[in-house]
C-alpha positions in Angstrom: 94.7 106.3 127.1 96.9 109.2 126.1 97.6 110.1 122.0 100.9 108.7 122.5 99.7 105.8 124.2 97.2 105.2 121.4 99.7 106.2 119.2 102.6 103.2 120.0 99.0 100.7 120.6 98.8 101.1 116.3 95.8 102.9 117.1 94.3 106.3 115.6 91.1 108.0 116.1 88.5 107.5 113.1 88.0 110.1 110.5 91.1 111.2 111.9 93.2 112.8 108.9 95.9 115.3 110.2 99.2 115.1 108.5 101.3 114.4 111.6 98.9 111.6 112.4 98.3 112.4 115.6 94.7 112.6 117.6 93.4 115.8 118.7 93.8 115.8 122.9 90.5 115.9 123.7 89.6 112.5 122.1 88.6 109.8 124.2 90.0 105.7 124.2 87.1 104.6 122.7 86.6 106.9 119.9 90.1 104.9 118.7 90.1 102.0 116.4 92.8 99.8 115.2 95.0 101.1 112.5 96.5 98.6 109.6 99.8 97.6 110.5 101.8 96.2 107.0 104.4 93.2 107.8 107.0 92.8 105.6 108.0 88.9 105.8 111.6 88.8 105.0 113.1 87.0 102.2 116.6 86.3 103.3 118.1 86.2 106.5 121.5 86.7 107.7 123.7 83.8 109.6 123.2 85.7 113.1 119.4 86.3 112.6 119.0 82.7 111.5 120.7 81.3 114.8 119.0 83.5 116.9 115.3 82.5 114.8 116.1 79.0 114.8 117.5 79.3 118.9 121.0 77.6 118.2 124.2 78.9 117.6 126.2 80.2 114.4 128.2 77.0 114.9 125.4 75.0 115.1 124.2 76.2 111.3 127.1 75.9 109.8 127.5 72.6 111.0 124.2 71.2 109.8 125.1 72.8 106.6 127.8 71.3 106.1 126.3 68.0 107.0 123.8 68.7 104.4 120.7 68.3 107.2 120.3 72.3 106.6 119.5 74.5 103.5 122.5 75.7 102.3 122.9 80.0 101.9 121.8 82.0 98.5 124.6 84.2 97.2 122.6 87.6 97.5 125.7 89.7 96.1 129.5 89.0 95.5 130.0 89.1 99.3 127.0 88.2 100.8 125.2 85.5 101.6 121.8 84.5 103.3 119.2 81.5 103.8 115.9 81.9 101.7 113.1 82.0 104.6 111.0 79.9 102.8 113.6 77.2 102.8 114.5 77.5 106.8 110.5 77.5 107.4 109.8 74.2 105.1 113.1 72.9 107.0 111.4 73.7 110.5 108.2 72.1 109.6 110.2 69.0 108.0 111.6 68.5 111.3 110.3 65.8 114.2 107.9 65.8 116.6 109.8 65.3 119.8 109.1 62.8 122.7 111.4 64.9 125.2 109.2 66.9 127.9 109.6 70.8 128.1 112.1 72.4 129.8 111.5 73.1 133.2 111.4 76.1 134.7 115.0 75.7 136.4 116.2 79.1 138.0 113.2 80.7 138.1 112.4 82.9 140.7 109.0 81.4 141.8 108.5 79.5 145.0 106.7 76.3 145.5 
């Protein structure tokens, strides 16, 4: 595994300390070790982020908003809205099992 390779992994070599961050050439894969990677959960999302999370359309959320089965949006500023996370992710978990099958695997390219 090359630095950059190890490098876009999220790995760095231990006791590894240089500035840039990046690993001397000569080091080998396994003197790597995972590096802490630091996810920042978002607090609001926007109304095409939420669709595209929530794999439905823009129409689709507004609708269910306005049929009240949906969180409605937070005013973040004077023009801007967005839906608390929190709220979509306590909707998703409110939401029914379902006794429909999976989709299948229509269009694929495998062959029977």
């Amino acid at each position: 595994m090359g630095n950059d390779d190890a490098r876009r992994a999220g790995l760095r070599r231990a006791g590894d300390h240089r500035a840039d961050g990046r690993a001397p050439s000569c080091a080998a894969p396994q003197d790597y070790q995972r590096a802490e990677v630091t996810v920042v959960k978002p607090i609001f999302l926007d109304l095409p982020t939420l669709a595209s999370l929530l794999s439905i359309s823009e129409t689709s959320v507004q609708k269910l908003v306005r049929e009240g089965e949906f969180p409605k949006p937070r005013r973040i500023s004077a023009r801007r809205v967005g839906w608390l996370m929190r709220e979509v992710e306590e909707w998703a978990e409110g939401r029914p099992v379902s006794d429909l099958p999976p989709p299948s695997l229509v269009g694929s390219s495998r062959k029977a």
